[in-house]
HTML snippet that shows the backbone in 3Dmol.js (N, CA, C, O; Angstrom):
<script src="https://3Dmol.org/build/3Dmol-min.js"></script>
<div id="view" style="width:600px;height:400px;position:relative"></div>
<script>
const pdb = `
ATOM      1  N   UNK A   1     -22.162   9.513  30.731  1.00  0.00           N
ATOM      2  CA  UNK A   1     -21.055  10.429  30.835  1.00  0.00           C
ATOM      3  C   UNK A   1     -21.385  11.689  30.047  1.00  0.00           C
ATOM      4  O   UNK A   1     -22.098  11.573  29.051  1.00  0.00           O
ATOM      5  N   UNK A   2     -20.796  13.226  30.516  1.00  0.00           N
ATOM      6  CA  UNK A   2     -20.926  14.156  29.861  1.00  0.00           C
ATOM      7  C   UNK A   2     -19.642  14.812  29.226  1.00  0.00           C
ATOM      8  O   UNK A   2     -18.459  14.956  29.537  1.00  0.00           O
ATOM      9  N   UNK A   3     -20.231  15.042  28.486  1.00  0.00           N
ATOM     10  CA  UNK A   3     -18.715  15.577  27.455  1.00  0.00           C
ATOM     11  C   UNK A   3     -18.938  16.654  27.489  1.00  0.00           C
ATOM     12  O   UNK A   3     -20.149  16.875  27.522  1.00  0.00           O
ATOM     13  N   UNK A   4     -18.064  17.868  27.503  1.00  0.00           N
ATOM     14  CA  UNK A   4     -17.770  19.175  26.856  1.00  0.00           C
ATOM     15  C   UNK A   4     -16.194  19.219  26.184  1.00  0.00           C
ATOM     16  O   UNK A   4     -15.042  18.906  26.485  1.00  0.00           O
ATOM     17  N   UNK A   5     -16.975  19.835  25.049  1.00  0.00           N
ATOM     18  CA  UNK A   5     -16.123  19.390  24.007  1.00  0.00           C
ATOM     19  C   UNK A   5     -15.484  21.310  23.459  1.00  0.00           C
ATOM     20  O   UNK A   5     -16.267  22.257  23.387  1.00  0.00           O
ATOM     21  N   UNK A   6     -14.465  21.382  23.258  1.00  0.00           N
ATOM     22  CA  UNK A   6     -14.053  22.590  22.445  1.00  0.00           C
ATOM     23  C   UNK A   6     -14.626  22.668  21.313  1.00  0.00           C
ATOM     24  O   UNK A   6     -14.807  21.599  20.729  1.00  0.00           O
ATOM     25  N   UNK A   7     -15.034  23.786  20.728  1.00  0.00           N
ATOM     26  CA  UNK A   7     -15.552  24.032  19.122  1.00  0.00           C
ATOM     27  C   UNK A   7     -15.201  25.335  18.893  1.00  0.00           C
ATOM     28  O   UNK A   7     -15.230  26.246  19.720  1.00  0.00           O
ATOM     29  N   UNK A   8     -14.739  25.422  17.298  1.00  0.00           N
ATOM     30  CA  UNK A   8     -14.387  26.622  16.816  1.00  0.00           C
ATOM     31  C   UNK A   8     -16.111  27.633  16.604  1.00  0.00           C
ATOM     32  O   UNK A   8     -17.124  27.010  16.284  1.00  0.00           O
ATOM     33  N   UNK A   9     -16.147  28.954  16.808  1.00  0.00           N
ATOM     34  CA  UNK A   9     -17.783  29.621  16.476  1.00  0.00           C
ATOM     35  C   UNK A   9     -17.076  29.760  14.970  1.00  0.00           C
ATOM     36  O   UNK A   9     -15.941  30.205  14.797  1.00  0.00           O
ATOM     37  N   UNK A  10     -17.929  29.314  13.959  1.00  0.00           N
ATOM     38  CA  UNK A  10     -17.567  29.693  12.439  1.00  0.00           C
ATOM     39  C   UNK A  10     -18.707  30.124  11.880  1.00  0.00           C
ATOM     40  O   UNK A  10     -18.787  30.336  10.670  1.00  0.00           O
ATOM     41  N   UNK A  11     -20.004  30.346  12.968  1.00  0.00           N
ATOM     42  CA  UNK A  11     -21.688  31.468  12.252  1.00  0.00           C
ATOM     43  C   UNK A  11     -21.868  31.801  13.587  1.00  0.00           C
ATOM     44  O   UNK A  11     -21.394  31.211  14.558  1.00  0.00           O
ATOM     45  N   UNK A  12     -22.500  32.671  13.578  1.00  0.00           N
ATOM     46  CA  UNK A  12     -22.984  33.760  14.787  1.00  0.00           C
ATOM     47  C   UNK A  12     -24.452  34.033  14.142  1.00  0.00           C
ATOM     48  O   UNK A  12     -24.753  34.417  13.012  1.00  0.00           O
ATOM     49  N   UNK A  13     -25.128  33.750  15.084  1.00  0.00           N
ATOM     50  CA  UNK A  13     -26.924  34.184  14.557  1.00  0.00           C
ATOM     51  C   UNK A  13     -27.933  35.033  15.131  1.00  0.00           C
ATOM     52  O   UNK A  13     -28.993  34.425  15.279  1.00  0.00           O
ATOM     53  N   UNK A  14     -27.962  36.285  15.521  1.00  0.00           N
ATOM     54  CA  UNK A  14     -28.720  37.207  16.576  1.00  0.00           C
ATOM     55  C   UNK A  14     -30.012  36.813  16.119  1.00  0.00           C
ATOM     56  O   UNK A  14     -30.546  36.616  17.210  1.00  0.00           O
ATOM     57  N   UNK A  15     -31.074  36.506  15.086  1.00  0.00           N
ATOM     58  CA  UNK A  15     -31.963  36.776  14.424  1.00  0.00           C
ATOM     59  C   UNK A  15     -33.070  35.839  14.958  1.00  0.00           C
ATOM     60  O   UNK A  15     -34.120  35.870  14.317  1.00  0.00           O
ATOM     61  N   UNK A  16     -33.020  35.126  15.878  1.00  0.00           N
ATOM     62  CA  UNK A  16     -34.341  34.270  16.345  1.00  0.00           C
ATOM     63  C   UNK A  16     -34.421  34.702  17.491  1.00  0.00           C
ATOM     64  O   UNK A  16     -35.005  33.861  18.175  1.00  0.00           O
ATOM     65  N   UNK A  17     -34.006  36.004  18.356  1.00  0.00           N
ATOM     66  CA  UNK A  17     -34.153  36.616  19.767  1.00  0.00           C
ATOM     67  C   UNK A  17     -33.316  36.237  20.668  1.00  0.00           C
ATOM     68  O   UNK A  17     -33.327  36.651  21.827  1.00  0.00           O
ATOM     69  N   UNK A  18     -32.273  35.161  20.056  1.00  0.00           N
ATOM     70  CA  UNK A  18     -31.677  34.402  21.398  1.00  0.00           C
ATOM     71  C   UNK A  18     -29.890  34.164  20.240  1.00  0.00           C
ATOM     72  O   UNK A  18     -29.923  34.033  19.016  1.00  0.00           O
ATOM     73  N   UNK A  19     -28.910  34.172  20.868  1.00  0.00           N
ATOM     74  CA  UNK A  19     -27.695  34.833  20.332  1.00  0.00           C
ATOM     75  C   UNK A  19     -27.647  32.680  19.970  1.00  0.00           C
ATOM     76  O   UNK A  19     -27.745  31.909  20.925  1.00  0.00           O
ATOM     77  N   UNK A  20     -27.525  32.275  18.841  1.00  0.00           N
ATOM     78  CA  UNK A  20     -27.444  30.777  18.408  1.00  0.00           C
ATOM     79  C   UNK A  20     -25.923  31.177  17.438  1.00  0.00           C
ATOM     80  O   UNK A  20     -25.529  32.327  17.247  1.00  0.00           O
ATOM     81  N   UNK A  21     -25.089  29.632  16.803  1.00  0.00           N
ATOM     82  CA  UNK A  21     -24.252  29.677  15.758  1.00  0.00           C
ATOM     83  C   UNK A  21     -23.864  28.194  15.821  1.00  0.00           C
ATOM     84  O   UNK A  21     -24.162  27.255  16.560  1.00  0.00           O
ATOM     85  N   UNK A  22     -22.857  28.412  14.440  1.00  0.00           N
ATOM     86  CA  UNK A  22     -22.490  27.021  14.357  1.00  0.00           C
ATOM     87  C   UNK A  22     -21.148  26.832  15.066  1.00  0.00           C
ATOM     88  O   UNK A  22     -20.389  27.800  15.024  1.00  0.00           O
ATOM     89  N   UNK A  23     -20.864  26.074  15.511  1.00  0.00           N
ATOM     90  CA  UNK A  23     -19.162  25.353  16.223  1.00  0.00           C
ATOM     91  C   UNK A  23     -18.639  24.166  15.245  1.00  0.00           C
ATOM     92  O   UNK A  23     -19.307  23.379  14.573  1.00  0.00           O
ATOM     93  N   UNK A  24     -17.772  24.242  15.328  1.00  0.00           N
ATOM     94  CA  UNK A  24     -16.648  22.890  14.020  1.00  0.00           C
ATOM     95  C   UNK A  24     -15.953  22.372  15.453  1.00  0.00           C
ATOM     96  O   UNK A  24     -15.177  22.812  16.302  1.00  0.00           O
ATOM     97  N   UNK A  25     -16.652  21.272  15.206  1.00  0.00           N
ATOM     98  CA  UNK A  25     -15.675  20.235  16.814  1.00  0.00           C
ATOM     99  C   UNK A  25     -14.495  19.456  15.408  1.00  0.00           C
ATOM    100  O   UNK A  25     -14.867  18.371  14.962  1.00  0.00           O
ATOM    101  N   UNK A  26     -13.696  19.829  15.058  1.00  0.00           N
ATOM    102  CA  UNK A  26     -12.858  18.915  14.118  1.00  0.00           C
ATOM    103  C   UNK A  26     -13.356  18.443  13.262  1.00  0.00           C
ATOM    104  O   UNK A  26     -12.822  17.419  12.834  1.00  0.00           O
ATOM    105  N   UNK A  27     -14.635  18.945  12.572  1.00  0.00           N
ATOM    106  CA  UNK A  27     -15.163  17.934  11.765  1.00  0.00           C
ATOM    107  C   UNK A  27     -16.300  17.692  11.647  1.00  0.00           C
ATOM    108  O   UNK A  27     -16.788  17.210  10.625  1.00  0.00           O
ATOM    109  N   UNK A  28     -16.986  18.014  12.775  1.00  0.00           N
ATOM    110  CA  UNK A  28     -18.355  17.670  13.059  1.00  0.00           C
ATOM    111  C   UNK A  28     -18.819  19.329  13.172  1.00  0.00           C
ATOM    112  O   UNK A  28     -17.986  20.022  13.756  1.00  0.00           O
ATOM    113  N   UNK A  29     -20.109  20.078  12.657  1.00  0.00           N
ATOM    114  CA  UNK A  29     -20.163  21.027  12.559  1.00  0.00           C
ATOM    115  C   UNK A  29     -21.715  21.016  13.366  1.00  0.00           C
ATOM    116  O   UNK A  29     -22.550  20.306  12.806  1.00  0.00           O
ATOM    117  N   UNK A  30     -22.088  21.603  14.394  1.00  0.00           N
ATOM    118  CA  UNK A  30     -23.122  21.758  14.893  1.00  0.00           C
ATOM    119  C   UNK A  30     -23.809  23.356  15.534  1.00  0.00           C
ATOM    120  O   UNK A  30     -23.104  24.295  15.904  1.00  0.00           O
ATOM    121  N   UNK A  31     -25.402  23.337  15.535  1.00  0.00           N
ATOM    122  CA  UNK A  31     -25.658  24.093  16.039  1.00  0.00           C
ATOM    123  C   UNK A  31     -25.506  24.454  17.623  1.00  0.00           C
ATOM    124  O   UNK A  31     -25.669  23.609  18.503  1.00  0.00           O
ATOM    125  N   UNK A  32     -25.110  26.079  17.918  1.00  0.00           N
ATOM    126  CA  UNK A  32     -24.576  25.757  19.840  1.00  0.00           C
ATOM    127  C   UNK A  32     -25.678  27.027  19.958  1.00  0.00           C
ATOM    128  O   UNK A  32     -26.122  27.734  19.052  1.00  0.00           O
ATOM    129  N   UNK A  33     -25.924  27.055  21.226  1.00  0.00           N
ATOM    130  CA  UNK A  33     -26.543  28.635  21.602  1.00  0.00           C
ATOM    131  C   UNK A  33     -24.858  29.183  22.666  1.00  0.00           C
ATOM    132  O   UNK A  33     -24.140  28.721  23.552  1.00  0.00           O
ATOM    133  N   UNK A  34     -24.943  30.106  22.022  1.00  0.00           N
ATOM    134  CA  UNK A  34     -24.324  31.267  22.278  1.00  0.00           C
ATOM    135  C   UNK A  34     -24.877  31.827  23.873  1.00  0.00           C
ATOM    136  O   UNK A  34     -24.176  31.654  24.869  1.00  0.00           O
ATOM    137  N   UNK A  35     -25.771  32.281  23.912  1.00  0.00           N
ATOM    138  CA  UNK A  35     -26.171  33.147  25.018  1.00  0.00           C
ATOM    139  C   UNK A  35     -25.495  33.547  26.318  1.00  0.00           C
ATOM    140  O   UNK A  35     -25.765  34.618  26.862  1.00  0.00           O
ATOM    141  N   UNK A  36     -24.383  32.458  26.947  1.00  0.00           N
ATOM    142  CA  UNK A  36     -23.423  32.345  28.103  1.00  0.00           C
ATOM    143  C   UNK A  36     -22.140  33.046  27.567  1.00  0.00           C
ATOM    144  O   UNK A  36     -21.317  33.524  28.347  1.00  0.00           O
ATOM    145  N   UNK A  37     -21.992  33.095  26.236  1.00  0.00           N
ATOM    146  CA  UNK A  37     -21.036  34.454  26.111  1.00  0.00           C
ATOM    147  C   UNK A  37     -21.384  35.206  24.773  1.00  0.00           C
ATOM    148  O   UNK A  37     -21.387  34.663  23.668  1.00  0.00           O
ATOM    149  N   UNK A  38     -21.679  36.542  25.021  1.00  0.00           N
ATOM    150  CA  UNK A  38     -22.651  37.141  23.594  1.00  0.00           C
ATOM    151  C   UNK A  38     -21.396  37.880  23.524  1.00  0.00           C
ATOM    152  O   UNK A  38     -21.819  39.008  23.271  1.00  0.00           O
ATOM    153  N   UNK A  39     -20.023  37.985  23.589  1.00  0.00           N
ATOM    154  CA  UNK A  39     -19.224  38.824  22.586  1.00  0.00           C
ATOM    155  C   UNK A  39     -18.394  37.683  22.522  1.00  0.00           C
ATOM    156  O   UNK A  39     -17.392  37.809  23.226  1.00  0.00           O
ATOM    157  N   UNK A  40     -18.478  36.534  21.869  1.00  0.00           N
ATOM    158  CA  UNK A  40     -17.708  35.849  21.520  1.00  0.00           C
ATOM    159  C   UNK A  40     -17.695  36.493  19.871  1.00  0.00           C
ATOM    160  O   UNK A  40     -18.530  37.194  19.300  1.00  0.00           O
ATOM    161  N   UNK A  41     -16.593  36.024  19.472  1.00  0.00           N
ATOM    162  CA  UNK A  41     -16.305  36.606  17.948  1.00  0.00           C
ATOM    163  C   UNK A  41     -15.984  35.192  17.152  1.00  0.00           C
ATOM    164  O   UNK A  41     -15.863  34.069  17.642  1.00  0.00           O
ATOM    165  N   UNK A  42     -15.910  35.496  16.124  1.00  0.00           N
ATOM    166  CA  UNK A  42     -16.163  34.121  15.031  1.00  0.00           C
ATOM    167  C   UNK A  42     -14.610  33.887  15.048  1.00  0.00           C
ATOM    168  O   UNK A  42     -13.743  34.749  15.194  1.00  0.00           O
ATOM    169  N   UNK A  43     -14.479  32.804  14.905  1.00  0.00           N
ATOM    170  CA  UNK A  43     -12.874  31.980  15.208  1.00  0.00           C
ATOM    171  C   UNK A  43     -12.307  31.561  16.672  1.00  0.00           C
ATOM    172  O   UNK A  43     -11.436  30.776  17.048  1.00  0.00           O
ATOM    173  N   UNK A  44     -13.199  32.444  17.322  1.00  0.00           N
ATOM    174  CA  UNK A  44     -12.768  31.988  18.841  1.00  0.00           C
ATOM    175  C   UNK A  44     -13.408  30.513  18.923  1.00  0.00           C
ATOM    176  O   UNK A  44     -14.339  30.041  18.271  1.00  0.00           O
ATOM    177  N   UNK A  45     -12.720  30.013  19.796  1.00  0.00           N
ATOM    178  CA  UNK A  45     -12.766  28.545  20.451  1.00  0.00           C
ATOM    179  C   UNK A  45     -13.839  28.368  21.986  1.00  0.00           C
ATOM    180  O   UNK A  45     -13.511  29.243  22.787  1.00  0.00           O
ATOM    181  N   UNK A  46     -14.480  27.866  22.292  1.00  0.00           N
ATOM    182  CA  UNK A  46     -15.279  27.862  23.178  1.00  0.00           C
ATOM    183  C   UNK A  46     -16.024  26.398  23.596  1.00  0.00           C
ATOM    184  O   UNK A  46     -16.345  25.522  22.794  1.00  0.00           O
ATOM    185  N   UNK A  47     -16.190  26.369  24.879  1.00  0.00           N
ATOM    186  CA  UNK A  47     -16.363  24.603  25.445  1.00  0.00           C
ATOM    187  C   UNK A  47     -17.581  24.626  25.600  1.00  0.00           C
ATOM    188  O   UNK A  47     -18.049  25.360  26.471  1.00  0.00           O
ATOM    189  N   UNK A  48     -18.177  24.060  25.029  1.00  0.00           N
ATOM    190  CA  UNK A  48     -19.763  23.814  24.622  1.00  0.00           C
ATOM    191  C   UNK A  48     -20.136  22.089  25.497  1.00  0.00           C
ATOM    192  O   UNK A  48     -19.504  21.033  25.504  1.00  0.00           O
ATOM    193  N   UNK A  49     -21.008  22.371  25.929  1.00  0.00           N
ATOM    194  CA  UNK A  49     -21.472  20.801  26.556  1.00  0.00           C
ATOM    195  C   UNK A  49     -23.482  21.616  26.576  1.00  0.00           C
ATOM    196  O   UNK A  49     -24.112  22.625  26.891  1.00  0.00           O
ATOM    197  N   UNK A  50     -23.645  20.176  25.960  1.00  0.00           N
ATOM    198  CA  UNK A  50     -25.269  19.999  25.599  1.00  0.00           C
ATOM    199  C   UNK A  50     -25.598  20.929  25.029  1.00  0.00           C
ATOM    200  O   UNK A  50     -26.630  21.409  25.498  1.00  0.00           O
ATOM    201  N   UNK A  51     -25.093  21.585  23.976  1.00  0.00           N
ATOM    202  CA  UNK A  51     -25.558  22.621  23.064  1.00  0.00           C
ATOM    203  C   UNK A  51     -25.002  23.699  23.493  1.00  0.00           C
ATOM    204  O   UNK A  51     -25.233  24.571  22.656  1.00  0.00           O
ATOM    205  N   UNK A  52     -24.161  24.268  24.667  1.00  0.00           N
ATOM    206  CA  UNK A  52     -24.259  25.670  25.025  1.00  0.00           C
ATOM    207  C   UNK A  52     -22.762  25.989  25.090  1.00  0.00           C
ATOM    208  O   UNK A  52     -21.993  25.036  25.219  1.00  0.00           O
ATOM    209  N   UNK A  53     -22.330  27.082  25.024  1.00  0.00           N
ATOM    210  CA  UNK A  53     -20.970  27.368  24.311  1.00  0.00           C
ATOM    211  C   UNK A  53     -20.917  27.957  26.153  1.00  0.00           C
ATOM    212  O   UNK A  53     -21.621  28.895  26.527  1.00  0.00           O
ATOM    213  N   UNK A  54     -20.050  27.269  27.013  1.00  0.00           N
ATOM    214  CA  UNK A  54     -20.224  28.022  28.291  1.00  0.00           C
ATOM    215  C   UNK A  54     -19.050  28.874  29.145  1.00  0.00           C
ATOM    216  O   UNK A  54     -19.137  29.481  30.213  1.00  0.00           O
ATOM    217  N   UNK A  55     -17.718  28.630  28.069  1.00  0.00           N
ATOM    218  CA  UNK A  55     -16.793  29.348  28.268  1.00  0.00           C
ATOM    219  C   UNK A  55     -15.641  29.447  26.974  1.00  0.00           C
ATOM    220  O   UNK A  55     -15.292  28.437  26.361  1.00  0.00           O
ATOM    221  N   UNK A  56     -15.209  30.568  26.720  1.00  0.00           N
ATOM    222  CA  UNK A  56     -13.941  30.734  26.062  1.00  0.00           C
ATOM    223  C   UNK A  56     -12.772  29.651  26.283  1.00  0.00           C
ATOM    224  O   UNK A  56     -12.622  29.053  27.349  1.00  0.00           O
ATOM    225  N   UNK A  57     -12.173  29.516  25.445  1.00  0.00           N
ATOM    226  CA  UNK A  57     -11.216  28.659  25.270  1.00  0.00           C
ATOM    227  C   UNK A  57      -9.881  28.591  24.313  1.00  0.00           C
ATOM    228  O   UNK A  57      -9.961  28.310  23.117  1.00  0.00           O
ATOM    229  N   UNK A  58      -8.440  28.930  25.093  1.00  0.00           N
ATOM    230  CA  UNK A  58      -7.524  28.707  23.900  1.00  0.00           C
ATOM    231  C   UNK A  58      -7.233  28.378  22.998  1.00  0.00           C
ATOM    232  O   UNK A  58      -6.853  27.218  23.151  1.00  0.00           O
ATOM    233  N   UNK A  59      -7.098  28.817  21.502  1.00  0.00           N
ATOM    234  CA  UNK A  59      -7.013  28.074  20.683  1.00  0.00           C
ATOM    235  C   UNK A  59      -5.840  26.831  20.726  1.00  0.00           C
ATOM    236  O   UNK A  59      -6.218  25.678  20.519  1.00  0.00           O
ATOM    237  N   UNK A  60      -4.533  27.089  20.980  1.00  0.00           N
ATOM    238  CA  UNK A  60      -4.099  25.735  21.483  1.00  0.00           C
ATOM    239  C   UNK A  60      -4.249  24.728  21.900  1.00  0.00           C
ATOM    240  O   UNK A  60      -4.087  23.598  21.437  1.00  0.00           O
ATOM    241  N   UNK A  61      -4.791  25.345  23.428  1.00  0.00           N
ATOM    242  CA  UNK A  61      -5.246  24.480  23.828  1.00  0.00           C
ATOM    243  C   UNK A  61      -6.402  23.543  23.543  1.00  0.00           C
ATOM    244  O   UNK A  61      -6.628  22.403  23.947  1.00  0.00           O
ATOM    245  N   UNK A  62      -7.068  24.345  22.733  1.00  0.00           N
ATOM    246  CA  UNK A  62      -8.802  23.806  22.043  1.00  0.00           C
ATOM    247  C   UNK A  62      -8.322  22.941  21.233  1.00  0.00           C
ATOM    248  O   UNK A  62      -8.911  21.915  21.576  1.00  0.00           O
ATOM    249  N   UNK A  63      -7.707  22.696  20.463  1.00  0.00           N
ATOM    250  CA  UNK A  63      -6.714  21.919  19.151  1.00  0.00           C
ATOM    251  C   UNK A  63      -6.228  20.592  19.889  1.00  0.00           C
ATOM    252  O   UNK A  63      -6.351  19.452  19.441  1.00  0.00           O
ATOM    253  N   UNK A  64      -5.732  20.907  20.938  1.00  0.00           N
ATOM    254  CA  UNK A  64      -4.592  19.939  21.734  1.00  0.00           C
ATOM    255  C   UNK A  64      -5.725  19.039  21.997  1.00  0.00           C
ATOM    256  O   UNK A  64      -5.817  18.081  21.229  1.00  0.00           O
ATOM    257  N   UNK A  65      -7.002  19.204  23.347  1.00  0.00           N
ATOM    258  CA  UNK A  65      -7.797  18.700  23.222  1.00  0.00           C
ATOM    259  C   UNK A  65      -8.778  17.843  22.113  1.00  0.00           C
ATOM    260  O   UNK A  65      -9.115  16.693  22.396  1.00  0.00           O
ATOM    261  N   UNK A  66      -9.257  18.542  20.706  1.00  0.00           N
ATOM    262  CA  UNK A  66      -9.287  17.942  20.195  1.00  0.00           C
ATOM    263  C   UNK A  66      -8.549  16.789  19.281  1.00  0.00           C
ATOM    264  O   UNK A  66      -9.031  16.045  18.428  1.00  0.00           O
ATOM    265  N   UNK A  67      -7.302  16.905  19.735  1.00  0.00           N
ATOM    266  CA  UNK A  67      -6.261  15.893  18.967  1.00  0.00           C
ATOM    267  C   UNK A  67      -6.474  14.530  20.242  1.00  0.00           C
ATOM    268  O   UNK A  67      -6.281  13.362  19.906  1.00  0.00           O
ATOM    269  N   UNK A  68      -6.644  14.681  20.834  1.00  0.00           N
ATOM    270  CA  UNK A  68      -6.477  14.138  21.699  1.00  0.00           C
ATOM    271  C   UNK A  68      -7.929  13.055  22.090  1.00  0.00           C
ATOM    272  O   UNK A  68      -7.883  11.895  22.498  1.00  0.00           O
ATOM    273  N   UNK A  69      -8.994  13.788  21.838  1.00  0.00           N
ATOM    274  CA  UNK A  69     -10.174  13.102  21.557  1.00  0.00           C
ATOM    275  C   UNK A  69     -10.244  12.266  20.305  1.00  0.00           C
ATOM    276  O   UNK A  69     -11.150  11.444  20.173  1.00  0.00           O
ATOM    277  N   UNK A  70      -9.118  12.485  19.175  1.00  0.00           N
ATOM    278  CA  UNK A  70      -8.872  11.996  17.807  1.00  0.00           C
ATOM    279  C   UNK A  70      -8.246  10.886  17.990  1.00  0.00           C
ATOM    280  O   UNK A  70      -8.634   9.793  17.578  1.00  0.00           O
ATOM    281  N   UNK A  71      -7.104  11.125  18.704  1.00  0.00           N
ATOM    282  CA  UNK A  71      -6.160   9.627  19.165  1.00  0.00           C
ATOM    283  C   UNK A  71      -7.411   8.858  20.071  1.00  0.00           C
ATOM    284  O   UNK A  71      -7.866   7.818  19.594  1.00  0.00           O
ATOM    285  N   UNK A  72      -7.742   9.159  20.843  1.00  0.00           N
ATOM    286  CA  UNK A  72      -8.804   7.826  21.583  1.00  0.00           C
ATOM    287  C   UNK A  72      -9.618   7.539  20.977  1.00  0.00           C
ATOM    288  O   UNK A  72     -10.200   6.554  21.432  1.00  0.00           O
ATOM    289  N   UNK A  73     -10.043   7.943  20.026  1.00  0.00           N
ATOM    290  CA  UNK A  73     -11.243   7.428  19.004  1.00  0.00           C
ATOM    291  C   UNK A  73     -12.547   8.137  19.501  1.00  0.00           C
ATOM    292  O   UNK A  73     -13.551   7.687  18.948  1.00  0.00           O
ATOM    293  N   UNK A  74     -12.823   9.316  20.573  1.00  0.00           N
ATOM    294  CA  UNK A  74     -14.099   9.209  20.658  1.00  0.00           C
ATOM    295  C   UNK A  74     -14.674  10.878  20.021  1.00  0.00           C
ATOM    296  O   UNK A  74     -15.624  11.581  20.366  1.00  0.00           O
ATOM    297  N   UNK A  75     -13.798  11.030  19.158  1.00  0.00           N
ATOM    298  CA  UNK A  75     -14.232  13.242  18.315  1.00  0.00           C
ATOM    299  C   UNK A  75     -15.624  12.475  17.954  1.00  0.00           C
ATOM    300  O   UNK A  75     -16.652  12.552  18.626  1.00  0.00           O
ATOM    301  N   UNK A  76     -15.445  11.675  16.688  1.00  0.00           N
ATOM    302  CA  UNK A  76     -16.413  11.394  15.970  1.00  0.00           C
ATOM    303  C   UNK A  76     -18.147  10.866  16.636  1.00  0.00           C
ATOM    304  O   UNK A  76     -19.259  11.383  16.528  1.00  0.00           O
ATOM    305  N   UNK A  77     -17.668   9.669  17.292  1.00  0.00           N
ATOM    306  CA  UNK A  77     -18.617   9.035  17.869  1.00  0.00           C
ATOM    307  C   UNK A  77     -18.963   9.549  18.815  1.00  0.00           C
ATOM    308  O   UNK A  77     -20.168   9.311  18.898  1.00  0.00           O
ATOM    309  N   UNK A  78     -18.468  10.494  20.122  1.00  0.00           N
ATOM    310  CA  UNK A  78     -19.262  10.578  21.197  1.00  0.00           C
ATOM    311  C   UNK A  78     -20.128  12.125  20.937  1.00  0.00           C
ATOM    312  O   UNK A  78     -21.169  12.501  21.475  1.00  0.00           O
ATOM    313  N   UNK A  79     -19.119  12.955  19.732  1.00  0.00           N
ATOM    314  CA  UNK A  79     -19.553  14.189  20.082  1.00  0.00           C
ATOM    315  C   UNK A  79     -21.106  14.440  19.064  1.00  0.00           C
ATOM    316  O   UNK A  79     -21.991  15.283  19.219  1.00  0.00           O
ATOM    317  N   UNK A  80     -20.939  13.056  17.750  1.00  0.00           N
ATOM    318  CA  UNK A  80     -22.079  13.178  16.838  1.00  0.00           C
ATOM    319  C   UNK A  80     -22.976  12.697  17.276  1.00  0.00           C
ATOM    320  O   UNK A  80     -24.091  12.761  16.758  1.00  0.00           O
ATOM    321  N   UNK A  81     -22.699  12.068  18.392  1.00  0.00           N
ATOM    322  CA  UNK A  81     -24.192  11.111  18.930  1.00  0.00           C
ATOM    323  C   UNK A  81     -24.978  12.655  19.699  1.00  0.00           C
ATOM    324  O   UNK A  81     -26.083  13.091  19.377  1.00  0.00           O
ATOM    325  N   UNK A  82     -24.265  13.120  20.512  1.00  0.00           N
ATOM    326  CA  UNK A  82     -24.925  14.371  21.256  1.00  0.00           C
ATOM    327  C   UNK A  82     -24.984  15.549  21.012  1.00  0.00           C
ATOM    328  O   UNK A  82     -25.349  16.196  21.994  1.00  0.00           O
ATOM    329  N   UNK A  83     -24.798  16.103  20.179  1.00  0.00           N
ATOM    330  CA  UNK A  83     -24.583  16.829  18.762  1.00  0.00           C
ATOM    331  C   UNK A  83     -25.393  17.005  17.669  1.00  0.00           C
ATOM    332  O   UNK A  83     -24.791  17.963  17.184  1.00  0.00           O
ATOM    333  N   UNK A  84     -26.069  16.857  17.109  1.00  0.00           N
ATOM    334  CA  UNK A  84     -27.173  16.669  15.658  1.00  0.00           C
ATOM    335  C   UNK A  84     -26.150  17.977  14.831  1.00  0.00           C
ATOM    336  O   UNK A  84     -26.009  19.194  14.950  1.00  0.00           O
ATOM    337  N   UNK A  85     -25.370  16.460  13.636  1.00  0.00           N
ATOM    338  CA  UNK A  85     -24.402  17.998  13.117  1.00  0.00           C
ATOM    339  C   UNK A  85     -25.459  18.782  11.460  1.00  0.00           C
ATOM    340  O   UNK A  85     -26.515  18.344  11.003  1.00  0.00           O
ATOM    341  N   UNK A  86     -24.789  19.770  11.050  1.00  0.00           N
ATOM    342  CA  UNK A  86     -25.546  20.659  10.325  1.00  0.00           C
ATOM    343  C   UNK A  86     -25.166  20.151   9.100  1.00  0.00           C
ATOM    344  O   UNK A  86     -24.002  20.011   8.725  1.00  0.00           O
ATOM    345  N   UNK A  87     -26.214  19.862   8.452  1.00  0.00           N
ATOM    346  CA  UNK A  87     -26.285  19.492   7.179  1.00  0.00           C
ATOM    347  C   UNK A  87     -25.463  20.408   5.643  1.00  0.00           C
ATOM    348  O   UNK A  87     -25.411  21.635   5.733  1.00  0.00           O
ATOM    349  N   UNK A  88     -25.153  20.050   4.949  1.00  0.00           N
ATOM    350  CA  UNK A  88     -24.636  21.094   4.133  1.00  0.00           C
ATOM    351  C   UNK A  88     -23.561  22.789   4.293  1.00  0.00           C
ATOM    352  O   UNK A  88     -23.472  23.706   3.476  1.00  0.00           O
ATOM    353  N   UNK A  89     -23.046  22.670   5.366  1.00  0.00           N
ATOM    354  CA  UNK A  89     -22.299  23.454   5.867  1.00  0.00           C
ATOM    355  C   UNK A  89     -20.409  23.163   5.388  1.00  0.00           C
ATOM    356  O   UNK A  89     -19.537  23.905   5.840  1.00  0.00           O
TER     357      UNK A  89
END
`;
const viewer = $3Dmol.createViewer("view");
viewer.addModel(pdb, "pdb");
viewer.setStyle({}, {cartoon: {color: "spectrum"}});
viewer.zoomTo();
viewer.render();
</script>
């Protein structure tokens, strides 16, 4: 099964040639590439599946969703397994 999951952008990274940052799925903080939307701004919400941030997303609604992945039990487990989250952040 594939997940795309909402994540908040909370780093933005131009500096390796290719637009990368970090996303906060509730908790779990991972690296996404950016590149499918390069004026996203930091705090916006955006649906990331297999690393790639591939559309904007309500913050409400991004929240609602993740509450909702919280009640079924699977924020933690499905999104850290496919995910590699960022150390010390």
């Amino acid at each position: 099964m594939c997940l795309a999951v909402p994540g908040k952008i909370v780093s933005i990274d131009p500096s390796r040639g290719f637009l990368m940052g970090l996303a906060d799925f509730g908790g779990v903080v991972a690296e996404v590439c950016l590149e499918y939307l390069p004026d996203i701004q930091l705090g916006e919400y955006a649906i990331v599946h297999v690393g790639f941030a591939i559309s904007r997303i309500d913050e409400g609604i991004a929240l609602r969703t993740l509450a909702h992945f919280r009640e079924l039990g699977i924020l933690k487990a499905d999104v850290a397994e496919q995910i590699p989250s960022v150390e010390g952040y």
